[in-house]
C-alpha positions as CSV (number, residue, x, y, z in Angstrom):
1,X,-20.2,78.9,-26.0
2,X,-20.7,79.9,-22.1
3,X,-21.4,76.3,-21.5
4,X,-18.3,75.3,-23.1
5,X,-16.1,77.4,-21.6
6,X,-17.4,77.1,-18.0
7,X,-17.1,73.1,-18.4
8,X,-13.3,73.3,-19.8
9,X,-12.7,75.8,-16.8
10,X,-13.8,73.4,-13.9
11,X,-11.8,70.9,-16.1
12,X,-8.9,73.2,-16.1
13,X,-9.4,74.2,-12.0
14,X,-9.4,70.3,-11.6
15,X,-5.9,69.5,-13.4
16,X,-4.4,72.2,-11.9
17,X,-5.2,71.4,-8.6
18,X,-4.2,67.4,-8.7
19,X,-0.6,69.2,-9.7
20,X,0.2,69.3,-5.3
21,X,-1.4,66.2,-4.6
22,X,0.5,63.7,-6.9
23,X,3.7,65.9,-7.5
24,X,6.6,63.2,-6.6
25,X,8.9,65.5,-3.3
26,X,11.6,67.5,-3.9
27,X,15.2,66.4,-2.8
28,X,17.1,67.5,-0.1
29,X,20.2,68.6,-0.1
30,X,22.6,66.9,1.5
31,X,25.4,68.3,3.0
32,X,27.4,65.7,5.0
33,X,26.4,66.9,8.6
34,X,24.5,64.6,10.9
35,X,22.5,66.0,13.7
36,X,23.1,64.7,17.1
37,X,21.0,65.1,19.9
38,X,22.3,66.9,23.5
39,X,20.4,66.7,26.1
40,X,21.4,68.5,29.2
41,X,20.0,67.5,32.3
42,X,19.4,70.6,35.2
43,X,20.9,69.9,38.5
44,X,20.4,72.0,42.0
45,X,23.1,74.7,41.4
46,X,22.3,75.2,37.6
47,X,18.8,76.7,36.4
48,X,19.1,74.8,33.5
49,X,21.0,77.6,31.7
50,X,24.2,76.5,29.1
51,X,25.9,78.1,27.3
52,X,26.9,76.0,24.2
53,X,28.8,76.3,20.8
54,X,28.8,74.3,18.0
55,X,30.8,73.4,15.0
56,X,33.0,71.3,13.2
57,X,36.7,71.2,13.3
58,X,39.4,71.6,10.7
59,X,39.5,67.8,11.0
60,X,35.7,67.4,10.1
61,X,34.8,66.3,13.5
62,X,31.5,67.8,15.0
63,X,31.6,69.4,18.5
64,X,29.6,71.0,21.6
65,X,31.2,73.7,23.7
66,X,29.2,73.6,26.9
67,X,29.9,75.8,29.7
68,X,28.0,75.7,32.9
69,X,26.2,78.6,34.5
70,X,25.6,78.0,38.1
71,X,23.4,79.7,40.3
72,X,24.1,82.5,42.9
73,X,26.0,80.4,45.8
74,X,27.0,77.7,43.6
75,X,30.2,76.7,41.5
76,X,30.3,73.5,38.9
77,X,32.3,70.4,40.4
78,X,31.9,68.1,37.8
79,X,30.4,67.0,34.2
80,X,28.8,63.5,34.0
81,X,28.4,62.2,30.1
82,X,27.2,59.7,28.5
83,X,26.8,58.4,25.0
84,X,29.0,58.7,22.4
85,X,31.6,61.5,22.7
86,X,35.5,61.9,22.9
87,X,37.1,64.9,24.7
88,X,40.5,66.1,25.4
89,X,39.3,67.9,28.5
90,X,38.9,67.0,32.4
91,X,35.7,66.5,33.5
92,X,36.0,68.8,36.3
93,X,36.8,71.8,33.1
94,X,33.8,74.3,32.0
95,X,33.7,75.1,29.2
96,X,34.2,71.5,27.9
97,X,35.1,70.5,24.2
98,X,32.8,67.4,23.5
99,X,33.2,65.4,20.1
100,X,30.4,63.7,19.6
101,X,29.8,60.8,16.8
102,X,26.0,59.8,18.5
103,X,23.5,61.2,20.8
104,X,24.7,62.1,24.5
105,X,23.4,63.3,27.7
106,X,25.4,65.7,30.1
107,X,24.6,66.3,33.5
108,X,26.6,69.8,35.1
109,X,27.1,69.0,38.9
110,X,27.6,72.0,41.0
111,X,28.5,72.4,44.6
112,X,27.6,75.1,47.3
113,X,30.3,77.6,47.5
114,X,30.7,76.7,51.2
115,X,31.1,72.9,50.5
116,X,32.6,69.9,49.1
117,X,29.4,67.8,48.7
118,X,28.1,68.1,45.2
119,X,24.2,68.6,44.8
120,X,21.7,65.8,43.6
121,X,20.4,65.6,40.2
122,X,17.0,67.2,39.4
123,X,14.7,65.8,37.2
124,X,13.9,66.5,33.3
125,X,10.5,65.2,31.8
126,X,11.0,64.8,28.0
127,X,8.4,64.2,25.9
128,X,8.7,60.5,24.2
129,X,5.4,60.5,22.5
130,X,6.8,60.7,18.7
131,X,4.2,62.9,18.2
132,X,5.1,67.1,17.6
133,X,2.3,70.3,17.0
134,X,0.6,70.5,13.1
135,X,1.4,73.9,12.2
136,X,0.3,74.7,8.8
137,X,-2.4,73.9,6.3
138,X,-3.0,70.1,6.6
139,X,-3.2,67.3,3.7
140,X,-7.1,67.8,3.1
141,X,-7.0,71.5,1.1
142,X,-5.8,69.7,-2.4
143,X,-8.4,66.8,-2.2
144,X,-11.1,69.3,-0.8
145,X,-10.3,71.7,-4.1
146,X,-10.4,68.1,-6.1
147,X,-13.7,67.5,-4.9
148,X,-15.3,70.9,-5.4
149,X,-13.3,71.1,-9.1
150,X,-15.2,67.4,-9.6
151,X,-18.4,68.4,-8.3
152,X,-18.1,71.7,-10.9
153,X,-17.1,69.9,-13.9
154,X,-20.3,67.6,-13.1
155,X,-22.9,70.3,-12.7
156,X,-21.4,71.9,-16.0
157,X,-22.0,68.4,-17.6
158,X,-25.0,68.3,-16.0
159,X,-26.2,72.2,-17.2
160,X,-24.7,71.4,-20.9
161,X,-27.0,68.0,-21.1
162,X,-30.3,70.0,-19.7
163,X,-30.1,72.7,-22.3
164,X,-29.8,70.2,-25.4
C-alpha cells in the first residue's frame, strides 16, 4: 500500500505541476487608453527635470502638461515638438497643453537670464536594444518540477516492479 500511494503521489505532484506550464493566459482588460511615448530631451538650462501631468479630457482626448524647470541663471525660450500632437498653446508657453494621438519628442530651450541666444541641445542616449532586465522566476521552475515529478513517478515504478 506504501508503494501505491507513493507512485499515485509523484503522479499527482506531476499533474499538478503541468497546470502553469500549459494553462492558456489570462485576458487583459482593456480599457480604451493607448499609451504614448514622451520623450523629453535635456538642454543646457534644464537638468533634465519636468514637471508633467497627464490625463484625458472631457472630450476623450489624451494629454501631457509639461512645464519646464530651468536651472539657476536660466529661463525657458522656447518648446521644439515633434510627432504627433495638437496644442492650443504658443510654443514659447510653460506649462504647455500637448494632445497627443502618437509618440512625440519635446525639446525645452532655455536662455541665460542675461541673453537673447538660446542654448544648444544636449544629448540623450536611449537604449534601442529591445531588450529590458528579467526580474522574477524564469520559464525553467515548471519544467524543472516536471522533470523531477517524472523522474519520481519512474523510481516509484521502478521500486513497485523490484519488490514483485
Amino acid at each position: 500500500m506504501k508503494k501505491i500511494s507513493t507512485m499515485l503521489f509523484a503522479v499527482m505532484i506531476l499533474l499538478v505541476s503541468m497546470v502553469p506550464v500549459f494553462a492558456a493566459e489570462s485576458p487583459q482588460a482593456t480599457t480604451g487608453v493607448v499609451s504614448y511615448e514622451v520623450i523629453i530631451i535635456p538642454t543646457e538650462g534644464g537638468d533634465a527635470k519636468y514637471e508633467y501631468i497627464t490625463g484625458i479630457d472631457s472630450n476623450g482626448k489624451q494629454y501631457v502638461d509639461i512645464t519646464a524647470l530651468p536651472k539657476p541663471g536660466y529661463e525657458f525660450d522656447h518648446w521644439e515638438i515633434l510627432g504627433a500632437y495638437t496644442t492650443q498653446d504658443k510654443l514659447t508657453d510653460t506649462p504647455i497643453r500637448l494632445y497627443i494621438s502618437g509618440d512625440i519628442t519635446v525639446t525645452p530651450y532655455y536662455r541665460k537670464s542675461s541673453g537673447d541666444t538660446p542654448v544648444a541641445t544636449g544629448t540623450v542616449n536611449k537604449d534601442t536594444s529591445g531588450k529590458s532586465p528579467q526580474t522574477g522566476s524564469g520559464n525553467a521552475i515548471p519544467y524543472i518540477v516536471i522533470i523531477l515529478s517524472v523522474a519520481a513517478c519512474g523510481a516509484a515504478t521502478i521500486k513497485l516492479v523490484k519488490s514483485k
